[in-house]
C-alpha positions in Angstrom: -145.6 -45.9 -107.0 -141.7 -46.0 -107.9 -142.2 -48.0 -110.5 -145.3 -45.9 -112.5 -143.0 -43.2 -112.3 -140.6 -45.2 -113.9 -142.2 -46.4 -116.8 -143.7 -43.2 -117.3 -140.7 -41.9 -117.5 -139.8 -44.8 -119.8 -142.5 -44.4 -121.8 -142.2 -40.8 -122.4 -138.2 -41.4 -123.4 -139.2 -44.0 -126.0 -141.5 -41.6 -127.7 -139.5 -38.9 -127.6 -136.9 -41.4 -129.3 -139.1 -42.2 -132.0 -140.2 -38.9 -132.7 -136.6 -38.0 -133.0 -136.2 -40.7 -135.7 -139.2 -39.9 -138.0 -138.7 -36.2 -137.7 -136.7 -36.2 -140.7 -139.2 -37.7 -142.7 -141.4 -34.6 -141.1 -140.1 -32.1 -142.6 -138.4 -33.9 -145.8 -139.1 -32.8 -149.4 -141.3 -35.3 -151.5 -141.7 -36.0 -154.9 -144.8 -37.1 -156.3 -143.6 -40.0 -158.8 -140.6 -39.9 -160.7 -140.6 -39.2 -164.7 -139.8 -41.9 -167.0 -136.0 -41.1 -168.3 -137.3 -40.2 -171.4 -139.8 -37.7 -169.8 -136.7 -36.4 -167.3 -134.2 -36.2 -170.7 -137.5 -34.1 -172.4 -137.4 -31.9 -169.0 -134.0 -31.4 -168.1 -131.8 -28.8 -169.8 -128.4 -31.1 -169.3 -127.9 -34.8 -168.8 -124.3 -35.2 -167.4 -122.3 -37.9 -166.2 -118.8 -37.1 -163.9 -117.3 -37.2 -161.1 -118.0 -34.8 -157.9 -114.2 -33.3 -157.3 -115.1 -30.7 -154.8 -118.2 -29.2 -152.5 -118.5 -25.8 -151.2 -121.7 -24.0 -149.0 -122.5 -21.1 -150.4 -125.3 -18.4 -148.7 -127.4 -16.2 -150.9 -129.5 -13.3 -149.8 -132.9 -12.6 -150.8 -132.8 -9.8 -153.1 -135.9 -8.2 -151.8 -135.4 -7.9 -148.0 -132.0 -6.2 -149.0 -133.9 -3.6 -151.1 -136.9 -2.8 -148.4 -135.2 -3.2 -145.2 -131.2 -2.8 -145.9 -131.4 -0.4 -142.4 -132.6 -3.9 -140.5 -129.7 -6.0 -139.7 -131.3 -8.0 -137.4 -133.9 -9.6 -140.4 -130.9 -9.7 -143.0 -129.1 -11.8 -140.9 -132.2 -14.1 -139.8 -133.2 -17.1 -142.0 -135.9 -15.6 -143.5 -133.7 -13.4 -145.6 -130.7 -16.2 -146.9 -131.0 -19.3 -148.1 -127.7 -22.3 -147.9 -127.1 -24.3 -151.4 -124.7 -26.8 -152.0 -122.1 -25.7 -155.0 -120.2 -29.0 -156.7 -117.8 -29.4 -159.5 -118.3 -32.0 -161.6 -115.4 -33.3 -164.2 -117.7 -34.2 -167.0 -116.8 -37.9 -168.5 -119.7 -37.4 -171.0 -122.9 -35.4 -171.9 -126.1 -36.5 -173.8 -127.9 -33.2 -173.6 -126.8 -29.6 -173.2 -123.9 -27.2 -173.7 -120.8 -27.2 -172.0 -117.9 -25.2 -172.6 -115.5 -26.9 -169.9 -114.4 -30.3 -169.2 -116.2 -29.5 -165.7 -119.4 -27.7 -164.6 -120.5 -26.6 -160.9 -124.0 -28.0 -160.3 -126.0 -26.6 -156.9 -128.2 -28.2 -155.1 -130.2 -27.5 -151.8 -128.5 -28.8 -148.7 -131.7 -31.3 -147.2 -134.0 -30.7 -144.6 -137.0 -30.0 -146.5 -135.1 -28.5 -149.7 -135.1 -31.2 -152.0 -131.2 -31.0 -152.3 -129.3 -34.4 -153.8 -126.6 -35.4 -151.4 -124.0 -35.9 -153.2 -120.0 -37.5 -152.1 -117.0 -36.3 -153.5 -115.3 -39.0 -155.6 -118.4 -40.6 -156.8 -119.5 -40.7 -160.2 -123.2 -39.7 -160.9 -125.6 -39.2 -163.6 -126.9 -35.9 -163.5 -130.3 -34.4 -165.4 -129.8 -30.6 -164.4 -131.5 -27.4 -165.2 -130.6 -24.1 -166.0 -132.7 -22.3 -163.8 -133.1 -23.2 -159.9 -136.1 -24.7 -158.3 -135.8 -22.5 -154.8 -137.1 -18.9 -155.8 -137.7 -19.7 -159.5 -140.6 -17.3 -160.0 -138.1 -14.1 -159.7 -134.6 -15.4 -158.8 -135.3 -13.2 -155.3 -131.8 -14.7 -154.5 -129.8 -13.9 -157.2 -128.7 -17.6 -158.0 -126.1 -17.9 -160.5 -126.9 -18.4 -163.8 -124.5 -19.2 -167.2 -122.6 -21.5 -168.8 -121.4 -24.8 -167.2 -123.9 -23.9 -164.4 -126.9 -26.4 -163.4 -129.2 -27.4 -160.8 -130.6 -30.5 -159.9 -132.9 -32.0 -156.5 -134.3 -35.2 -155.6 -137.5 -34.9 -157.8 -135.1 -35.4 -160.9 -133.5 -38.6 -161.9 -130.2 -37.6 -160.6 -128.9 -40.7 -159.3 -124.9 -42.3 -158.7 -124.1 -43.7 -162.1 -125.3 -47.1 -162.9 -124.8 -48.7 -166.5 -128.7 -49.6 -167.0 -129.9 -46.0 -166.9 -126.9 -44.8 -169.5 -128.1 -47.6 -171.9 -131.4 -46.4 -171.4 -130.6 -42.7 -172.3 -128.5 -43.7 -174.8 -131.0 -46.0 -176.4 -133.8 -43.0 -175.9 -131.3 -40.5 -177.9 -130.6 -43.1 -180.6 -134.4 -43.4 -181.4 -134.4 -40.0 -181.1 -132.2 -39.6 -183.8 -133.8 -41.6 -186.1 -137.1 -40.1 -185.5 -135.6 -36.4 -185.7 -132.8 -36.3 -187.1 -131.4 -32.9 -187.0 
């Protein structure tokens, strides 16, 4: 009898263990394929390459729940009404598409767990294919993102990746043909 109870008990901690370890996956965001990089240069509205120099969580309100239920501080302050986004600065070391007015831009990103946010480490050097408008309440901005110049957003469903030489030749190849095609 001792030992049923024992490998039940067994059996119900390995589960729980390997629940634990899938549950990421759960709840993850999820791409469905990835654009060539001459479909994600097309897309984007930047293509940056630079190093991350600092990180910084920033919280934005939804725009909406402050305008219908401002008396309610219990739902402002629940999830439901804020959102968490990742705010980078990037020293640019080159751009292939878009405008930048600073030899650094901030690029946000969601933070993970479900999000689609980019993970990335300070002191790393990425290539980055941004946009000027954010994916998480694009329809009306609800959260007042920040828009502007030197501003861009980017998630896992984007080519963003750390900076490897066989995706610049291919960009830079892509824009050279480009070129030739269109010339401006």
């Amino acid at each position: 009898m001792k030992t049923k109870i024992i490998m039940k008990a067994k059996f119900v901690v390995l589960t729980i263990l390997i629940l634990i370890s899938f549950s990421e996956n759960l709840f993850a965001c999820s791409c469905i394929g990835h654009r060539s990089v001459k479909k994600e240069i097309k897309h984007s509205d930047a293509v940056l390459v630079g190093i991350i120099i600092s990180k910084e969580l920033v919280i934005y309100r939804d725009s909406n729940y402050l305008k219908k239920w401002s008396y309610d501080t219990l739902l402002l302050s629940s999830p439901m009404a804020r959102v968490k986004v990742a705010k980078y600065e990037l020293l640019v070391e080159g751009f292939y598409k878009g405008k930048i007015t600073n030899d650094t831009v901030i690029v946000y990103t969601g933070i993970g767990g479900g999000d689609c946010g980019y993970r990335f480490e300070i002191g790393e050097k990425y290539i980055i294919y941004g946009e000027k408008e954010t994916y998480i309440g694009q329809d009306d901005n609800m959260f007042g993102f920040p828009k502007g110049k030197n501003i861009y957003w980017t998630y896992i469903c984007l080519r963003t990746t750390k900076y490897f030489e066989d995706e610049i030749n291919e960009i830079e190849k892509i824009l050279k043909k480009e070129q030739v095609l269109f010339p401006k």
